[in-house]
C-alpha positions in Angstrom: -20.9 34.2 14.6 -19.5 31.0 13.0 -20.2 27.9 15.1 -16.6 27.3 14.2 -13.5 28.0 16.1 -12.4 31.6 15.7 -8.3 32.4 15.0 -7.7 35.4 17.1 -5.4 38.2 15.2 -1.7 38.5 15.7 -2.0 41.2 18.1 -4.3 39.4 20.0 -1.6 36.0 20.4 0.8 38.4 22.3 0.2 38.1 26.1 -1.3 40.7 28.0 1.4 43.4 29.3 2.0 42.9 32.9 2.5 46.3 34.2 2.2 47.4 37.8 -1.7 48.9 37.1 -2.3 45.1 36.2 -1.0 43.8 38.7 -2.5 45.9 40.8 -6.0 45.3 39.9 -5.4 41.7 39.8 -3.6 40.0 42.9 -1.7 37.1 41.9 -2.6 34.0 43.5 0.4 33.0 45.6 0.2 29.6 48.1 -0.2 30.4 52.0 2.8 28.5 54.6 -0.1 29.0 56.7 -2.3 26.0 58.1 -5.0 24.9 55.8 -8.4 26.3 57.2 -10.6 23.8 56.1 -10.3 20.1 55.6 -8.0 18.2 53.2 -9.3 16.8 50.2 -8.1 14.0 48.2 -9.4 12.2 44.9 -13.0 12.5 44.3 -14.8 9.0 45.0 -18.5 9.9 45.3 -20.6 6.9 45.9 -23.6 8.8 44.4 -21.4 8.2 41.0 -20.3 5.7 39.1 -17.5 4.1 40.4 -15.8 4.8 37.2 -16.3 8.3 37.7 -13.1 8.7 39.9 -10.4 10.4 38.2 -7.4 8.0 37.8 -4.3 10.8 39.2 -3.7 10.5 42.7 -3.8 13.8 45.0 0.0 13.9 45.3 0.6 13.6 41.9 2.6 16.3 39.8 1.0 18.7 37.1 3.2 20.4 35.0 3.2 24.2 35.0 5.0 26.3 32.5 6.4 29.0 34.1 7.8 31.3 30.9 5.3 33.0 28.4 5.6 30.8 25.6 2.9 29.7 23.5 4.3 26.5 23.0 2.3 24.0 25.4 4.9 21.0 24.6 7.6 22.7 25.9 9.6 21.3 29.4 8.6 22.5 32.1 10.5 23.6 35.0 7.8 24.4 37.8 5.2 21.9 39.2 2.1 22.0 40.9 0.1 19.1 42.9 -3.3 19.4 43.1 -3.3 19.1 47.0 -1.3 22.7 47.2 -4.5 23.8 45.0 -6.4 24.5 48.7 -3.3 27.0 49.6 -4.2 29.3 46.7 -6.1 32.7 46.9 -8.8 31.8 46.2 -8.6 28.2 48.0 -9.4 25.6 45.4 -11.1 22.4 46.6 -11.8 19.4 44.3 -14.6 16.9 46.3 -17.3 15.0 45.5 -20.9 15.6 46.4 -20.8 13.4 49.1 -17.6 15.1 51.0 -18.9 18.2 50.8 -22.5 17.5 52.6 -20.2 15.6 54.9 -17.1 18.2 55.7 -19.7 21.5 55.2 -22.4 19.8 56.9 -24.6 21.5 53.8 -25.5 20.8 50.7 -24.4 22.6 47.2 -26.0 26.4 46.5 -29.7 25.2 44.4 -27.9 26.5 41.2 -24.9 23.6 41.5 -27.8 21.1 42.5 -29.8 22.1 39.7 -27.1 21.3 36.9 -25.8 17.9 38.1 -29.5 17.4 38.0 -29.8 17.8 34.5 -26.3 16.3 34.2 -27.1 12.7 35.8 -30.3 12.4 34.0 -28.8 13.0 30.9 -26.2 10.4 32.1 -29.1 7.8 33.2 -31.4 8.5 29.9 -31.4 5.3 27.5 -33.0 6.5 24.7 -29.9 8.9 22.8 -30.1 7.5 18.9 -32.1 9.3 16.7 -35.0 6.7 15.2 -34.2 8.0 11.5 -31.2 6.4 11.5 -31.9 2.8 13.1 -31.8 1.2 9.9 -28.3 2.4 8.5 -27.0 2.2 12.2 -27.8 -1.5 12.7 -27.1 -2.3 9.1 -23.2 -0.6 9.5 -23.0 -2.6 13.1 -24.0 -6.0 11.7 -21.9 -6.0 8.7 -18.7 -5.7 10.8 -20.1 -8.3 13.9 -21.0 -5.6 16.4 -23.8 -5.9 18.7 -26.8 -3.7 18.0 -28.2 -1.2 20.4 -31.4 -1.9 22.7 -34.8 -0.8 21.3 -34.7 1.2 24.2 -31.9 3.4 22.6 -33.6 5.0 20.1 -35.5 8.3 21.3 -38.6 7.6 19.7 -40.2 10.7 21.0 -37.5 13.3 19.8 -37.9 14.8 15.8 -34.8 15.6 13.8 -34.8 16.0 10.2 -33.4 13.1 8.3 -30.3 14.9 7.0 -29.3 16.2 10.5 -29.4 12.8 11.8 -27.5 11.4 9.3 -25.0 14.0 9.4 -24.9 13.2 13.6 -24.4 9.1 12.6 -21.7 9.7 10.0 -19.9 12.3 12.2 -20.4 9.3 15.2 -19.3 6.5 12.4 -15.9 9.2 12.3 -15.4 9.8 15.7 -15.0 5.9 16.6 -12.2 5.4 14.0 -10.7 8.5 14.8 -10.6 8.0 18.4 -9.5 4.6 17.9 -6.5 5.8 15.5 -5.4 9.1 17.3 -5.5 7.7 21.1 -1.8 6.5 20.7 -0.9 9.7 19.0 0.2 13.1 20.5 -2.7 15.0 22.6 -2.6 18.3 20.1 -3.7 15.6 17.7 -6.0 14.1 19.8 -7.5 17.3 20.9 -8.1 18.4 17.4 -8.9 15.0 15.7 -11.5 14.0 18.8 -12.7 16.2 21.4 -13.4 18.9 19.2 -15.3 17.5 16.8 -17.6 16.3 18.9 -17.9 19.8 20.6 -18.6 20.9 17.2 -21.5 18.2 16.9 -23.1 20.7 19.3 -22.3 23.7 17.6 -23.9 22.0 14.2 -27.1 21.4 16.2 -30.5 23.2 14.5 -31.0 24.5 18.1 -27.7 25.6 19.1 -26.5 27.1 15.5 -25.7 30.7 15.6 -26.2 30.9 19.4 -23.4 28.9 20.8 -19.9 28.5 19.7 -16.6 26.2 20.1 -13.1 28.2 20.7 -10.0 27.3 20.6 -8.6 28.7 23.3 -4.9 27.4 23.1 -3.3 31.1 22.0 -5.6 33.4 23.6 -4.5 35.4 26.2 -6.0 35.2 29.9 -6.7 37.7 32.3 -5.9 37.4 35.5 -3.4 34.8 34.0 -1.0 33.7 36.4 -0.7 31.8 39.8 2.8 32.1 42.0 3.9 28.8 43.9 4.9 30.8 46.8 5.5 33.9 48.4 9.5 34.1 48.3 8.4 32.7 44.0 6.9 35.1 42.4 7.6 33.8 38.6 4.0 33.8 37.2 2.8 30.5 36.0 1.1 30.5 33.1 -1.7 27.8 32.1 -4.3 27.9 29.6 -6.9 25.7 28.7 -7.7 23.6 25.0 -11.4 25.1 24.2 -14.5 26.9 26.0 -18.6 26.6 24.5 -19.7 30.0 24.8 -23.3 31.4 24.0 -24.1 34.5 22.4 -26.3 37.7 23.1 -28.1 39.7 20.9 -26.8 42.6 18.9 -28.9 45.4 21.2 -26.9 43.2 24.7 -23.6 43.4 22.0 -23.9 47.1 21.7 -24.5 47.9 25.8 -20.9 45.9 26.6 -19.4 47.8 23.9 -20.9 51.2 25.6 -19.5 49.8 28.8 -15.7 48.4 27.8 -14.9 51.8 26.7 -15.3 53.1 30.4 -12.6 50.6 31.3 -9.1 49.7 31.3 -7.7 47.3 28.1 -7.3 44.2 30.3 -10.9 44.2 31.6 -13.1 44.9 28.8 -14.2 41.1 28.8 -17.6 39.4 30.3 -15.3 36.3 30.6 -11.6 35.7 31.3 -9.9 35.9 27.6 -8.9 39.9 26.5 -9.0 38.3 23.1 -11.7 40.3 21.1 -13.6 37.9 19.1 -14.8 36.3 22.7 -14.8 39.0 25.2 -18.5 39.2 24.6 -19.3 35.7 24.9 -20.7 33.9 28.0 -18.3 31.1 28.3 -20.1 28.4 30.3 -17.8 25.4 29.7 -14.4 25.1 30.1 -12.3 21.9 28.2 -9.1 20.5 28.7 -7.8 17.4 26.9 -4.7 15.1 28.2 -3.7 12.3 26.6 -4.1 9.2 28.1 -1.3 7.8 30.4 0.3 11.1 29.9 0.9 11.6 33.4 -0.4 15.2 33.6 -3.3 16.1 35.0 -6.2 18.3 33.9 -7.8 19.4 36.7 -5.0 21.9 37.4 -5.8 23.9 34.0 -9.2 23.5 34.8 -8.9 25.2 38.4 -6.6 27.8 37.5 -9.4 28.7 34.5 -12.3 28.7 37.5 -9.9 30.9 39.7 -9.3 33.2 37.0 -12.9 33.7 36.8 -13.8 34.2 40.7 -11.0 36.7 40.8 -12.4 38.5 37.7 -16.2 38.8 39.4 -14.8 39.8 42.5 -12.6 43.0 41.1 -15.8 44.0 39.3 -18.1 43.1 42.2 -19.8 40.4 40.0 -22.5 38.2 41.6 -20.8 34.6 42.1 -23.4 32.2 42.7 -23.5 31.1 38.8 -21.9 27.9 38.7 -19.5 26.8 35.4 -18.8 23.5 33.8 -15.3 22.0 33.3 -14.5 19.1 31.2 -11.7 16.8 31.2 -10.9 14.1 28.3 -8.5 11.9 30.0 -8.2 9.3 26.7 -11.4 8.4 25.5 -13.1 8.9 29.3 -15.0 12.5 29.3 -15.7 13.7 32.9 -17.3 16.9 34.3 -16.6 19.0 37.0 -19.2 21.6 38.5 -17.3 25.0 39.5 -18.8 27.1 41.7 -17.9 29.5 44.9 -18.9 28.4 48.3 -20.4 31.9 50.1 -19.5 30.1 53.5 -16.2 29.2 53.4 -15.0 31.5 50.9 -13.6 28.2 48.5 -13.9 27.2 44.4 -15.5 23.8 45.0 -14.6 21.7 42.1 -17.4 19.6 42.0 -17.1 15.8 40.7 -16.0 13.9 38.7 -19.3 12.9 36.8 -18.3 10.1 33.9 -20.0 11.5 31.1 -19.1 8.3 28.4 -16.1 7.5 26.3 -16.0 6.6 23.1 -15.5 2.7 22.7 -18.5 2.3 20.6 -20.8 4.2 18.2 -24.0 4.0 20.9 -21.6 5.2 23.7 -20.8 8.6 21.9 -24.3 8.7 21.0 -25.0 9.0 25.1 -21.6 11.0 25.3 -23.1 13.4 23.0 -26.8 13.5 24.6 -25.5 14.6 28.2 -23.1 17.4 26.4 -26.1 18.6 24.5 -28.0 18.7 28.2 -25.3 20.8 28.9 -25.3 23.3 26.1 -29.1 23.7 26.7 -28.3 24.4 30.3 -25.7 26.8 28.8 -28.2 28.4 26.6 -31.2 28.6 29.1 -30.5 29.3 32.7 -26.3 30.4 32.6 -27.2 32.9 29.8 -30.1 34.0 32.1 -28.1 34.3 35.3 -25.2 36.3 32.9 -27.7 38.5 32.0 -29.1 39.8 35.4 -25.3 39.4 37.0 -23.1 40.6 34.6 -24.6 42.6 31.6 -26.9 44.3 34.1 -24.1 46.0 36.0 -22.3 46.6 32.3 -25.8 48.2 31.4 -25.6 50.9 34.0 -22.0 51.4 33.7 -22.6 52.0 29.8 -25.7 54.4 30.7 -23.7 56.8 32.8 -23.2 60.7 31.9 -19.7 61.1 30.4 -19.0 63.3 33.9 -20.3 61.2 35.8 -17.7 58.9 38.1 -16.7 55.3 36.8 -15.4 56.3 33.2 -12.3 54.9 33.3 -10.6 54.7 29.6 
């Protein structure tokens, strides 16, 4: 597969038919009038973070929700959501920082969620992000336009890249901080293409990561379960999709077994993942991206919980283990922050996990660490979410694809 975005077919840009089998194997999410049953939470402000990790939208505030299945995301909206009424939807959606959750669950995080902001923060905290080869023609560019020059510390002195991958990652930096700076006063389609996905595609260029994880555009792909209600006396469905997802990829023999095993099911479930679109059905999808424009008044996280949701209620129709944890990304402006999704066993919640400030893109050395902690990612991506996909999810598909063609469980 090309590390490049893949255009799904015409076909494939059509929304899913919602007919009564669908909607019978997937429940729409609809918001309780019943008392919340757990506490109410409000902005993240984790004090383990950096204080400019909190996300600048206010619980109350609105996030607009299209309710009519159009593929045109700039279109008015007529239905709203605020992220507060998130914790009235099946499944309850809580957004909290590390520190509310030890307090208000009196626990902390499952090892797997502890385990990635782990590798997250120390990525965050790491000083040494510029590859040595290309100190010279860095500090050179920076001094002839009066710009400070990095700390010695910044270089990774101990990390090998080939000098013409390095100075494909400093010219592709030198671009992102005039483009940034350019497009930040522009529409967010713009933004979204001009910005956050090239550097998403810096990842995707990486020696390491080339062939094996991918960048997808995710704007026109249908999603399945796709919809959320507001209420119970509202049923319109309210569609929401998100900008791009990093995927990884299996290998041809793993390819072959959830090929075996989506012909046993319906249409609208032959997918490891929550997109019926073919070209990434078969992809483990481990991060999840949304870009808003900054001051734009909308706010991410919605798209980002409704993408989380979609996936809890997938694993539980197929009886999927849960305990595998997914990133979400927001670019509010030039700010990047993270969100760690996972489901809480206990009290039967998505936790939304965060924010962690990844970087931002004010100068050439911040992307830099921008793009070292996103890369810690991807390997997490590549390593232990790939390995946790495996046993959960392709294991079940294995023994699904293995049975007798009399046996119970073909379903086509």
């Amino acid at each position: 597969m090309s590390e490049a975005e893949e255009t799904p077919s015409a076909k494939e840009k059509r929304y899913p038919s919602r007919d009564r089998s669908a909607t019978k194997r997937y429940a729409p999410y609809s918001i309780k009038p019943t008392k919340s049953r757990h506490p109410t939470y409000y902005p993240p402000g984790d004090s383990e973070a950096q204080s400019t990790a909190q996300s600048p939208f206010a619980d109350d505030q609105v996030s607009s929700l299209t309710p009519t299945p159009t593929l045109n995301r700039s279109s008015s909206p007529s239905k709203t959501i605020r992220i507060r009424d998130l914790q009235y939807t099946e499944p309850s959606i809580l957004f909290c920082s590390s520190e509310q959750f030890r307090r208000d669950f009196n626990c902390l995080p499952p090892q797997k969620v502890m385990d990635v902001q782990k590798s997250i923060r120390d990525a965050i905290g790491c000083q040494a992000v510029i590859p040595i080869n290309v100190k010279g023609d860095l500090e050179s560019m920076l001094l002839s336009i009066g710009a400070n020059l990095p700390h010695p510390s910044s270089y990774q002195y101990d990390h090998f890249y080939s000098i013409t991958e390095a100075n494909k990652m400093l010219q592709t930096v030198i671009k992102l901080k005039a483009k940034s700076q350019e497009l930040i006063a522009t529409d967010e389609v713009n933004y979204a293409d001009g910005v956050a996905r090239k550097i998403l595609k810096m990842i995707c260029k990486r020696s390491e990561f080339q062939g094996q994880v991918s960048l997808w555009n995710m704007t026109t792909m249908p999603i399945q379960p796709v919809h959320i209600c507001l209420s119970d006396w509202n049923k319109s469905p309210i569609h929401k999709r998100i900008d791009y997802v990093l995927g990884v990829q299996f290998s041809s023999d793993q390819n072959m077994v959830m090929k075996a095993a989506f012909k046993r099911l319906p249409q609208d479930e032959r997918s490891i993942n929550q997109t019926l679109s073919k070209t990434v059905s078969r992809w483990g999808v481990f991060m999840a991206v949304e870009v808003k424009k900054l001051y734009a008044g909308a706010d991410p996280r919605v798209q980002l919980a409704t993408w989380f949701a979609a996936d809890v209620k997938k694993k539980q129709h197929h009886q999927w283990d849960l305990s595998t944890p997914g990133i979400g990304l927001e670019f509010d402006g030039d700010t990047v922050r993270a969100y760690i999704a996972f489901w809480d066993m206990k009290s039967s919640n998505l936790v939304m996990l965060g924010p962690e400030r990844l970087g931002d893109f004010a100068t050439e050395v911040d992307i830099f660490k921008l793009f070292h902690v996103l890369m810690a990612i991807a390997r997490w991506g590549q390593t232990t979410f790939k390995s946790d996909l495996e046993k959960n999810v392709l294991g079940p598909l294995g023994i699904l694809a293995s049975k007798e063609d009399n046996e119970p469980g073909e379903n086509s």
